[in-house]
C-alpha positions as CSV (number, residue, x, y, z in Angstrom):
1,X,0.0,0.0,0.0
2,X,1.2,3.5,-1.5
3,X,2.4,5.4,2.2
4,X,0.4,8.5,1.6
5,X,-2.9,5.5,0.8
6,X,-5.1,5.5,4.3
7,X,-7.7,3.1,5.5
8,X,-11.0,3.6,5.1
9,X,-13.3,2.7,7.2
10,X,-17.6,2.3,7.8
11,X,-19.2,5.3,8.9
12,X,-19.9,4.4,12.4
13,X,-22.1,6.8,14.8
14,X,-20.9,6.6,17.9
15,X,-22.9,5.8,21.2
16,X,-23.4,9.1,22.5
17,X,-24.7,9.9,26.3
18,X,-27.9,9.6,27.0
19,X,-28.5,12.9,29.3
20,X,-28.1,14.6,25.8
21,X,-31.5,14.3,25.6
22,X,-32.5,16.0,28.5
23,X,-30.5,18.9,26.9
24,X,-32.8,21.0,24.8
25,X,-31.3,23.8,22.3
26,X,-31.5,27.3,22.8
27,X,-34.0,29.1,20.8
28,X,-32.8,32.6,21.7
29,X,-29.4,31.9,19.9
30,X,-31.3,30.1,17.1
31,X,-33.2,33.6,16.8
32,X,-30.1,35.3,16.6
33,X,-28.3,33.2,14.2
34,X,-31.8,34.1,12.1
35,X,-30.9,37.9,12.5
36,X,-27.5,37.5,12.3
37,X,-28.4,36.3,8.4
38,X,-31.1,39.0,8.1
39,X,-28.8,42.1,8.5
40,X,-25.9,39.9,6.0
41,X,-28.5,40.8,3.6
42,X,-28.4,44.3,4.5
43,X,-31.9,44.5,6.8
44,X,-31.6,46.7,10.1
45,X,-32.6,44.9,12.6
46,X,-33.0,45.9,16.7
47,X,-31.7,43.1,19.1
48,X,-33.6,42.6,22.3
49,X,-33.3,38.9,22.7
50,X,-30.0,38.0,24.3
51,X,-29.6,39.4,28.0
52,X,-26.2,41.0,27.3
53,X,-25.4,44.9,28.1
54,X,-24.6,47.3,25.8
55,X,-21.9,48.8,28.2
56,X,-18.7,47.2,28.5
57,X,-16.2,46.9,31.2
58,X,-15.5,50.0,32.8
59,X,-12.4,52.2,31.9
60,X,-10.3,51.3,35.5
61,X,-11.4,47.1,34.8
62,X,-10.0,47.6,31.0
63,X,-6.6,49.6,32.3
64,X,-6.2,46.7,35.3
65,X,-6.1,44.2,32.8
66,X,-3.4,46.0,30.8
67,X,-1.3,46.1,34.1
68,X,-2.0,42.4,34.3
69,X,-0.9,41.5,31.5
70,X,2.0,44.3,31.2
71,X,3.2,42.8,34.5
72,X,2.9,39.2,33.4
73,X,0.3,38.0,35.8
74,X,-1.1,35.7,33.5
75,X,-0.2,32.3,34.8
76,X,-2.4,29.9,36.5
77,X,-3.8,30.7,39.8
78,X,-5.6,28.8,42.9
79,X,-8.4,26.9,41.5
80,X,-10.6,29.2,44.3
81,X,-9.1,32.3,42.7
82,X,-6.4,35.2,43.6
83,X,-6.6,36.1,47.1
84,X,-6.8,40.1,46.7
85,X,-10.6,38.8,44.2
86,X,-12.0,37.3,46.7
87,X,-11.0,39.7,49.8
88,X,-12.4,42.4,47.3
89,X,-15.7,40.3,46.9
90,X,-16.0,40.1,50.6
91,X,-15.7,43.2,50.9
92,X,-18.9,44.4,48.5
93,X,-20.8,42.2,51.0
94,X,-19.6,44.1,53.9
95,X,-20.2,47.4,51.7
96,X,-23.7,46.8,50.2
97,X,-25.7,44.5,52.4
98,X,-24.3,44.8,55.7
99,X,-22.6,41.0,55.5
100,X,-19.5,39.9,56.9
101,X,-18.9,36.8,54.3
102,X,-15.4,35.0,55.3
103,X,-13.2,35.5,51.8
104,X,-12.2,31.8,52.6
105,X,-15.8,31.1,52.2
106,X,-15.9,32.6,48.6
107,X,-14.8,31.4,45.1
108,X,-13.8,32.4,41.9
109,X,-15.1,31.0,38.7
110,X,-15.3,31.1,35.1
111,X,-18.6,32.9,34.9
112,X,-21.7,32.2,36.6
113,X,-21.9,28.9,34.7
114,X,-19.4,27.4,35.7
115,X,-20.3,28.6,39.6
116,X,-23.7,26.8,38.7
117,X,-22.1,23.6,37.1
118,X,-19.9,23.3,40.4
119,X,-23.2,24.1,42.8
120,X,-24.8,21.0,41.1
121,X,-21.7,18.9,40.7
122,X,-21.3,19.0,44.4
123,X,-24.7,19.0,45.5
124,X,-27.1,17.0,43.2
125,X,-26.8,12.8,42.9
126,X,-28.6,10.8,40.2
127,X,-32.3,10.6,40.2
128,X,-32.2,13.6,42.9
129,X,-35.5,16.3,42.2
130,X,-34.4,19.7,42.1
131,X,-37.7,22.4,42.4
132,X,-37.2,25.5,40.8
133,X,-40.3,27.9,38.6
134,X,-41.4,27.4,35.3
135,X,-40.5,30.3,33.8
136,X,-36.4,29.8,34.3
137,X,-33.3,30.3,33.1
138,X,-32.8,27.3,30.8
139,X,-29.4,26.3,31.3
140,X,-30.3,25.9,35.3
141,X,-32.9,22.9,34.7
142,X,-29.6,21.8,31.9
143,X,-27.6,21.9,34.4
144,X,-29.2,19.7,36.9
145,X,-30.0,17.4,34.1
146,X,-26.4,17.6,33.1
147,X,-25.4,15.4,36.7
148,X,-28.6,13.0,35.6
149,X,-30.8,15.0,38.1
150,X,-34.0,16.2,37.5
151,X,-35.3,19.3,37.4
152,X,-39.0,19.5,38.2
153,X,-40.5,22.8,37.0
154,X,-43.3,23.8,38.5
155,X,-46.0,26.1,37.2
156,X,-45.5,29.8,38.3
157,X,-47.5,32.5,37.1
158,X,-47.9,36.6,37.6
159,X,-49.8,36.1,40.7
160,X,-46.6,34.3,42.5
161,X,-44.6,37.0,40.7
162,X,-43.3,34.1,38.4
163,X,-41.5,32.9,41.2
164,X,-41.7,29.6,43.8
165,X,-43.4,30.4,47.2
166,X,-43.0,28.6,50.6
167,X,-46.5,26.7,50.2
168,X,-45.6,25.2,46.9
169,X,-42.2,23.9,48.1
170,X,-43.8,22.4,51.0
171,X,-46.7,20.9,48.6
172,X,-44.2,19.9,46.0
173,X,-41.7,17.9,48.0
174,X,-41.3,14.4,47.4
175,X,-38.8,11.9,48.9
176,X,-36.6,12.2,45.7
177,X,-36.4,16.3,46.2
178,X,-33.0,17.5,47.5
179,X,-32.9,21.0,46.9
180,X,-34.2,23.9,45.0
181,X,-32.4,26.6,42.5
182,X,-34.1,29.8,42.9
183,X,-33.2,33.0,40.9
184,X,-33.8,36.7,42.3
185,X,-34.2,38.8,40.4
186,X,-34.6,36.7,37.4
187,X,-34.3,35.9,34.0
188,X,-36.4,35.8,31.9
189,X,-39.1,37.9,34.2
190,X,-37.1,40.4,36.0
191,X,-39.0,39.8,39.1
192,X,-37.5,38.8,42.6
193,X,-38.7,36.5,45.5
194,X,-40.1,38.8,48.4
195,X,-37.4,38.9,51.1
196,X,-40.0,37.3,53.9
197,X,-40.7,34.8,51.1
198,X,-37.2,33.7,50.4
199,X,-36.8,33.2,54.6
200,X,-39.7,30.9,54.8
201,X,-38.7,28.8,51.2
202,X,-34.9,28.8,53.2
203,X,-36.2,27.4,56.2
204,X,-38.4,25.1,55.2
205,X,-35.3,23.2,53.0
206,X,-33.7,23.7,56.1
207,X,-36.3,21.6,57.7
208,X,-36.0,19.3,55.4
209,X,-32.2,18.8,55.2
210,X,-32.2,20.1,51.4
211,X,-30.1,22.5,49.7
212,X,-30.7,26.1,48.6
213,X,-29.0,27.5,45.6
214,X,-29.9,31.0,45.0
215,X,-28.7,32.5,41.6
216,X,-28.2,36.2,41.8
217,X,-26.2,37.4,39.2
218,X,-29.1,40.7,38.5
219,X,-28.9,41.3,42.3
220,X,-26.7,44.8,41.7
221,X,-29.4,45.4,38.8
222,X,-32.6,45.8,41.1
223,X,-34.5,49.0,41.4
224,X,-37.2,49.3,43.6
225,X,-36.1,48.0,46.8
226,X,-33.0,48.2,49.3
227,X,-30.3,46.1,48.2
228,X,-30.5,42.3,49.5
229,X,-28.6,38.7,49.2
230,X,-30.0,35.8,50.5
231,X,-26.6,34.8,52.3
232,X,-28.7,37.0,55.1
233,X,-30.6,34.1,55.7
234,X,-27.7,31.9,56.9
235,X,-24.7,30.4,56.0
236,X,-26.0,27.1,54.6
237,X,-27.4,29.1,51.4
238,X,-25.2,28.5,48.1
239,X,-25.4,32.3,46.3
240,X,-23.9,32.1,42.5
241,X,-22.8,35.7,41.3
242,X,-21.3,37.0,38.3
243,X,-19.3,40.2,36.8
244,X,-21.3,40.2,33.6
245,X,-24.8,42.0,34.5
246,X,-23.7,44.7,36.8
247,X,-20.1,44.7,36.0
248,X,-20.5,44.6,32.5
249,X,-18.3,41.7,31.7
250,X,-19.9,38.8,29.9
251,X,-17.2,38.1,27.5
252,X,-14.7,38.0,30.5
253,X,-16.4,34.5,32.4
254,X,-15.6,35.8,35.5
255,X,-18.2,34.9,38.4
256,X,-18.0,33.5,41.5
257,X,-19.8,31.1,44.4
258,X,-20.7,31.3,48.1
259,X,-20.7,28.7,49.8
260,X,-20.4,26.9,53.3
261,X,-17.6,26.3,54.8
262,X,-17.9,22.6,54.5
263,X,-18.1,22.4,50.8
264,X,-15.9,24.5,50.4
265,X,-12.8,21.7,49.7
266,X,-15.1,19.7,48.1
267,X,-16.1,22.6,45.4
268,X,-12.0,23.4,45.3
269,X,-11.0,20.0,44.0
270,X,-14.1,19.8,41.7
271,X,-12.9,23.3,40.4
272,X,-9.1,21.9,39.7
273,X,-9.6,19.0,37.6
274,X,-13.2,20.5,35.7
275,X,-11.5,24.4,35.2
276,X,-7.8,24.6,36.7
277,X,-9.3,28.1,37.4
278,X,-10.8,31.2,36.1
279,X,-9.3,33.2,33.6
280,X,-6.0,35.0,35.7
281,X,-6.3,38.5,33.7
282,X,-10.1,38.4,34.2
283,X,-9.1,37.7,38.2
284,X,-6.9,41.1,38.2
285,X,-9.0,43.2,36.5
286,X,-12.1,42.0,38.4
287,X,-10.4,43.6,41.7
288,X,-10.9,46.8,39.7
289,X,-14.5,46.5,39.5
290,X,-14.7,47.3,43.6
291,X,-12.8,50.6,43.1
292,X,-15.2,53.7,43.7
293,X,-14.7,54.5,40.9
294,X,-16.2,51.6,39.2
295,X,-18.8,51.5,41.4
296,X,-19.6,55.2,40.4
297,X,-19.8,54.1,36.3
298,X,-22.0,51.2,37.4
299,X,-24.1,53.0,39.5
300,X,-24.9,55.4,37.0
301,X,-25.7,52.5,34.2
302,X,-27.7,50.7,36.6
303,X,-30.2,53.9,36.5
304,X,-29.8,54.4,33.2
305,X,-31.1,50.9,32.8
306,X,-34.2,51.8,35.1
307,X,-34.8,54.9,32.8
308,X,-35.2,52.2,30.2
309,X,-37.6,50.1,32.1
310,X,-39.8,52.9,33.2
311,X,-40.3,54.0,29.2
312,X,-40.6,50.4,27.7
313,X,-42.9,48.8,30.1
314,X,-45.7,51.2,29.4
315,X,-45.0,51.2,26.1
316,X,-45.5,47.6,25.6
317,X,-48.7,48.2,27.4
318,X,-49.7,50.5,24.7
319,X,-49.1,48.6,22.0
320,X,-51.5,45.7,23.4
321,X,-49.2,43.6,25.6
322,X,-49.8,42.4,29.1
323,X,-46.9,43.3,31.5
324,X,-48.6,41.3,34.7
325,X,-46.0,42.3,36.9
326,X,-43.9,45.2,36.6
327,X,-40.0,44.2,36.2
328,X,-38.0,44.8,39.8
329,X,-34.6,43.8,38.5
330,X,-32.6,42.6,35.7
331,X,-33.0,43.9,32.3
332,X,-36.1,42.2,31.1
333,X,-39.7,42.4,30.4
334,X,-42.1,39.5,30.3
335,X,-45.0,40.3,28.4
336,X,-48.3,38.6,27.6
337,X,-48.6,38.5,24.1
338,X,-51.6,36.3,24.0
339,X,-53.6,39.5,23.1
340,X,-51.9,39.4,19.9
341,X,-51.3,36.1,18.9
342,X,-52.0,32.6,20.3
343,X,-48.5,31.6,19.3
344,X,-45.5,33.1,20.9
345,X,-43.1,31.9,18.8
346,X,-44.6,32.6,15.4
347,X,-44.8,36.3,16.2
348,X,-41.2,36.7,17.4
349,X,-40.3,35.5,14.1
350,X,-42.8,37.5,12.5
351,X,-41.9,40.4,14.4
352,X,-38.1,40.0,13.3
353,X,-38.9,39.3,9.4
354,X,-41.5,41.9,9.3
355,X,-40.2,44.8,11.5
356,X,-36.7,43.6,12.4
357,X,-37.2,43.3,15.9
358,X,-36.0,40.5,18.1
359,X,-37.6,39.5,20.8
360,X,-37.7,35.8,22.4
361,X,-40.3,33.3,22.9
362,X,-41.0,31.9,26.1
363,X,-40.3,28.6,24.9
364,X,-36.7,28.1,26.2
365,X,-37.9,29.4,29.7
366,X,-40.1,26.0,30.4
367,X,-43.7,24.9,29.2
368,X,-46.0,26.7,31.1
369,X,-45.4,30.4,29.2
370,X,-44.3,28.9,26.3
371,X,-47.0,30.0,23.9
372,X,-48.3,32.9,25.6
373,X,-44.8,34.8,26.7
374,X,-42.4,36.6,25.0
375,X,-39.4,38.2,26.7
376,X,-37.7,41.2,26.0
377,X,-34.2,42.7,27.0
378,X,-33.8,46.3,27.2
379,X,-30.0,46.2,27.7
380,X,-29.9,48.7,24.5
381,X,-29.8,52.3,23.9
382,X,-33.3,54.1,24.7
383,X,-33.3,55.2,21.2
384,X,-33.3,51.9,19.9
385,X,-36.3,51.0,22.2
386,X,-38.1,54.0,21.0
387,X,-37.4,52.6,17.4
388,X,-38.4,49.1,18.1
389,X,-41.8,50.7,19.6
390,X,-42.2,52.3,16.7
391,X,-41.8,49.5,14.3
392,X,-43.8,47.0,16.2
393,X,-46.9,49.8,16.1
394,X,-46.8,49.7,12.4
395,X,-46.0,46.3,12.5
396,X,-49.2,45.4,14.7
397,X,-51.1,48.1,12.7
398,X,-50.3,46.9,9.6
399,X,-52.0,43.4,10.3
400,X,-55.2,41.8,9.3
């Protein structure tokens, strides 16, 4: 046989895992790989699907990380993060909410995914029930499913603020439930859990010898009430974070975990072999994000954000959508559109091919909304909302 000849051989599939298929697709990127080919062709389009900001890092995070790097700190680091992070983290507790959160007690991660994929790494066994509402996050029930646990949505409408109370996690716990992963304020409704709520779903998984994961990576994003973190309700609570709402830093993966004393050797050595660690320029420039500074440029987005809410919510009124509960936190609206159409996701892609809008369907977020929600991000300029409301009036106008 000639050297350069090679052997060929059957195509063979090969036996893949089966929790892929309790891993569904995201629509919201499919959406904006749809757009993405719409404006190729020369369309404007207005994007207010995925739940990005349109700031960036501040101007002192940006110059930090040119130090960084300038002063070669880009090795590898402790798979819990740099020391001078997580003192700096600690100390936004003390600063904010009145907390004194041991630094020791803290740890770094690539992004608030990879806080979540340790959380449930640690914490959830095979066949184990974790509750959490039907509207969520996606990639939380994936990332249950993702350690063959199983995520049991459960039905959550406007009138619980879209959110699990203390009654149904006392009615919907079985003998396979071990926790629950709870988001506040959350995505994709922008509403949080009522402090006195929160204590009562925290001490009743207390009771019964569960775990609490509380996901609040919008917490420095809400508006309407004092600032609040649900490590106030003890020190068993697992709290994910993250630098990319408030801080502005998605494309850095730079977030970090809470967590009990206890775990926390056991979430160290699950950290070395599944990350090594978190990015080590994104660790020095995240110390930046605690100057005052920072805080001032943030502080200032964050109402520039609420300016945005306060004009779009009406406005979506107006043009014949339900807003059942006004948006607290975050950067999102979830609207009713059932008004309009009996079919969430035909409109959204209406709405983009006709008016070249993106919004999302409520079909990623769980069942129960699917049809009848859509969500929308205002992390965009006010003028592009005002041009988006204008489109979708003609659009809506222009219909039979």
């Amino acid at each position: 046989m000639p050297a350069h000849a090679c052997t060929s051989y059957p195509a063979m599939t090969p036996n893949l895992a089966s929790r892929l298929t309790n891993i569904a697709p995201f629509h919201v990127m499919e959406l904006a790989k749809m757009a993405a080919e719409l404006e190729r062709q020369g369309r404007s389009i207005i994007h207010m699907g995925i739940g990005e900001p349109d700031f960036t890092a501040a101007p002192p995070v940006i110059e930090a990380a040119a130090r960084a790097m300038g002063d070669g700190k880009m090795q590898y680091t402790s798979a819990v993060g740099i020391p001078p992070l997580r003192e700096a983290i600690a100390a936004h507790y003390r600063r904010v909410y009145g907390l004194e959160i041991a630094p020791s007690r803290i740890i770094v991660t690539a992004g608030a995914s990879a806080a979540l994929l340790l959380a449930c790494a640690a914490l959830v066994d095979k066949g184990a029930e974790v509750l959490m509402p039907d509207p969520s996050y996606p990639c939380n029930r994936h990332f249950v499913a993702a350690f063959d646990g199983l995520a049991r949505m459960i039905p959550s409408g406007p009138e619980q603020r879209f959110q699990l109370s203390d009654a149904v996690v006392r009615e919907q716990w079985t003998d396979k439930t071990r926790g629950v992963l709870l988001a506040s304020p959350s995505n994709p409704t922008g509403t949080s859990i009522p402090h006195h709520e929160l204590a009562k779903i925290v001490s009743t998984v207390r009771e019964k010898g569960g775990f609490t994961i509380v996901d609040e990576i919008y917490q420095g994003l809400t508006y309407d009430e004092e600032p609040f973190s649900a490590l106030s309700l003890g020190d068993d609570v697992v709290v994910i974070n993250s630098f990319s709402k408030y801080f502005n830093m998605t494309g850095w993966r730079l977030g970090w975990l809470v967590v009990p004393e206890y775990l926390v050797p056991q979430i160290e050595k699950l950290a070395q072999n599944l990350f090594i660690c978190a990015s080590s320029i994104a660790q020095h420039a995240g110390v930046a994000c605690f100057a005052p500074e920072s805080i001032a440029i943030y502080e200032q987005r964050k109402a520039e954000f609420k300016r945005r809410r306060d004009y779009i919510v009406p406005a979506l009124r107006q043009l014949g959508f339900q807003v059942p509960v006004t948006p607290d936190g975050a950067f999102y609206v979830y609207a009713d559109c059932s008004a309009l159409s009996d079919d969430a996701d035909r409109l959204t892609i209406d709405m983009l091919n006709q008016a070249g809008v993106v919004l999302v369907p409520g079909l990623d977020f769980g069942p129960y909304t699917a049809r009848q929600y859509i969500r929308l991000s205002y992390a965009t300029s006010l003028e592009n909302l005002q041009e988006a409301v204008g489109r979708l009036d003609r659009f809506f106008a222009g219909r039979p």
